[in-house]
N, C-alpha and C positions, 0 to 999 in steps of 0.2 A: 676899117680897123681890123687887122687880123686878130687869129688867137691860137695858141699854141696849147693844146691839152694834155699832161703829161700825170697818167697814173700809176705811182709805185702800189703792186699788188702783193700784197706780203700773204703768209699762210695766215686763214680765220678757221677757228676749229670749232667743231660743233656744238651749238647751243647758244650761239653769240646772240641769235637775235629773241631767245626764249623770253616769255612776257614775265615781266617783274615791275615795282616800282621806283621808279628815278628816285634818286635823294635830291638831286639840282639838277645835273647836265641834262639838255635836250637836247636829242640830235636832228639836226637841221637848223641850229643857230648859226644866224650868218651876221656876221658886221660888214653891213654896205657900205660905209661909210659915207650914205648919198647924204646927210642932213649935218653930219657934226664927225670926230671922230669915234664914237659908237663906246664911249669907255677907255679906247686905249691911248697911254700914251708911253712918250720916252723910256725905252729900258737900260740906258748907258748915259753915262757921263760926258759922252762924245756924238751923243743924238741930239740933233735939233727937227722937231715934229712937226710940220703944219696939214691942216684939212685944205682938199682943193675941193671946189665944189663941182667940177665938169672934166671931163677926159678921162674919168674911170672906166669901169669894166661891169654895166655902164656906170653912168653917173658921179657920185665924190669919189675920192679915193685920200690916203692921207700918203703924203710924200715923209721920206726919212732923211736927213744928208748927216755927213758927218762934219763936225766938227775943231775936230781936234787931229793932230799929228805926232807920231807915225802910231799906227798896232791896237788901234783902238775899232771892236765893234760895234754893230749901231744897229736898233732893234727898236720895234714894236711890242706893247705887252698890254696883257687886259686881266686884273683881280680881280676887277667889282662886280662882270655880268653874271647872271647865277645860271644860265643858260651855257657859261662854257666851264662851268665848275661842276665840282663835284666827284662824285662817284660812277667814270665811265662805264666798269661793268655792270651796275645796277640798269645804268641807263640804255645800257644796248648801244653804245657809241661805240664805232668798230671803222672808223675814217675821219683825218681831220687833211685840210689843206688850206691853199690862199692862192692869190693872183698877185704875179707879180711885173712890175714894168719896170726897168735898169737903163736908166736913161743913157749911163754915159760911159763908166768901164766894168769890165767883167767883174764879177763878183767870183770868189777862191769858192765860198761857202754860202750855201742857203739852207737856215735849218726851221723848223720845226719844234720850236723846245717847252718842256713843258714842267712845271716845279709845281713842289707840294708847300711850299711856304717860303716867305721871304730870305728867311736865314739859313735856305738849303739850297744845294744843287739838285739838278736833276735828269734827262733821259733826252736827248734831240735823234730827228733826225734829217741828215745831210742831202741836200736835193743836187750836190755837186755842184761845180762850176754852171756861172751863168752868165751865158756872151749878152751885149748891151742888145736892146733889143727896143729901144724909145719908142712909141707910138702904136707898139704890139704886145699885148699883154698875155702873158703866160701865166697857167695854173699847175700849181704843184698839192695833187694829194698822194695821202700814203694810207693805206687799209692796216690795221693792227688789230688783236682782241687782246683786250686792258688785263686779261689773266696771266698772259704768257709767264713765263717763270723768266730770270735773266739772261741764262742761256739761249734761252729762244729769243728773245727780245735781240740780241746781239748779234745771233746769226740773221736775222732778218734786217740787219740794216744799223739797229737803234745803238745808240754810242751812252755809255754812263757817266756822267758826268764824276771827279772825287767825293767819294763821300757821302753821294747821290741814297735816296733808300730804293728797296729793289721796286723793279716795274711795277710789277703787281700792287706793291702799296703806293706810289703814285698815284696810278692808274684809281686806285681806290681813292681818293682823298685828290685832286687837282686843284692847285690854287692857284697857280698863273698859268696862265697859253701867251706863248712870245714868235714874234716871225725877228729872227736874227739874222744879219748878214753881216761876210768878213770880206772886207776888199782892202788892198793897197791904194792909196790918194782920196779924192774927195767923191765919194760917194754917195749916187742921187737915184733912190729907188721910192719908184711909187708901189703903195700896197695896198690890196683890195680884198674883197670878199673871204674875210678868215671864215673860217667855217669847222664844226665839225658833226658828221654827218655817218648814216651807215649808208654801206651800198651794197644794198642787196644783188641789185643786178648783176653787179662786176663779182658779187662771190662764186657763182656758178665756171667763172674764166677760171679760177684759181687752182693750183693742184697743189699738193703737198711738196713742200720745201719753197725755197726763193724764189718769185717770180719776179716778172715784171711786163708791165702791158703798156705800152705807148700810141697814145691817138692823136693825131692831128685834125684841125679842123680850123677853113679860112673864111669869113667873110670879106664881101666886098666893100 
């Protein structure tokens, strides 16, 4: 099985990882979804969910397809773990991503989205087009520090949803993490290992302004 590693490295500005006390969010929470789907389910009216138990990245993974025609998104979402909630900046959370596997057509968009409460909009961001890639699983992370003001937030990638509150106060208060995707036809993506995480390592790569760092890496 290959794998395709792809790290969007955005600017983290000093103090991100200074010691403080988490309210919720842990970094290093991962939904494997080896045993069940891990909390999440359906985010759209046009998602149908299931847990697979083998051919993950490794082990379960939960498939999304869509089911409705034409203009409809189809998503993964998780409220309930306390592990991906909360207060990123407190927590030192300064990276989130997932694993994804596109069985059958390209996907327009693959985002990252994240809201502070049910009856709000909120902050994604777009991992661009993604050609079908069945049997080879791709990871998508993206490095942020949950302070940014909007401007920066913006320039770095991240898109505001209407009406959306500003980063900063998301970032403060997180109450849903969603993996969304926008395809034309019937759309059959498997998704694996959400996560969100800091990375220390990768921040030494990073210089001031927009980056971006790409790694590949194949097993046999």
């Amino acid at each position: 099985m290959g794998r395709e590693s792809r790290l969007a490295g955005l600017v983290v500005l000093s103090g991100l990882f200074a010691a403080g006390t988490a309210l919720a969010a842990v970094p290093g929470t991962v939904a494997t979804f080896d045993a069940d789907e891990d909390g999440f389910i359906g985010s759209t009216i046009a998602t149908v969910q299931v847990h697979v138990d083998s051919a993950g990245n490794p082990g379960g993974f939960v498939q999304i397809r869509k089911n409705l025609e034409p203009g409809f998104d189809i998503g993964t979402q998780n409220s309930v773990w306390p592990g991906f909630l909360g207060d990123y900046a407190a927590a030192g959370v300064s990276g989130a991503g997932f694993d994804l596997n596109v069985f059958n057509i390209t996907l327009d968009e693959a985002h990252l989205r994240l809201r502070r409460a049910v009856d709000e909009n909120g902050w994604y961001y777009d991992f661009g087009p993604v050609a079908p890639n069945a049997n080879q699983w791709a990871s998508y992370d993206v490095l942020f520090d949950p302070t940014w003001d909007d401007a920066t937030a913006l320039a770095n990638g991240w898109t505001q949803e209407n009406l959306a509150p500003s980063f900063a106060g998301l970032m403060a208060s997180v109450g849903w993490l969603e993996v969304r995707v926008i395809a034309d036809g019937s759309t059959i993506v498997g998704v694996d290992n959400v996560r969100i995480v800091p990375e220390p390592a990768t921040l030494a790569l990073l210089t001031v302004g927009l980056g971006f760092i790409a790694r590949r890496r194949r097993a046999g």
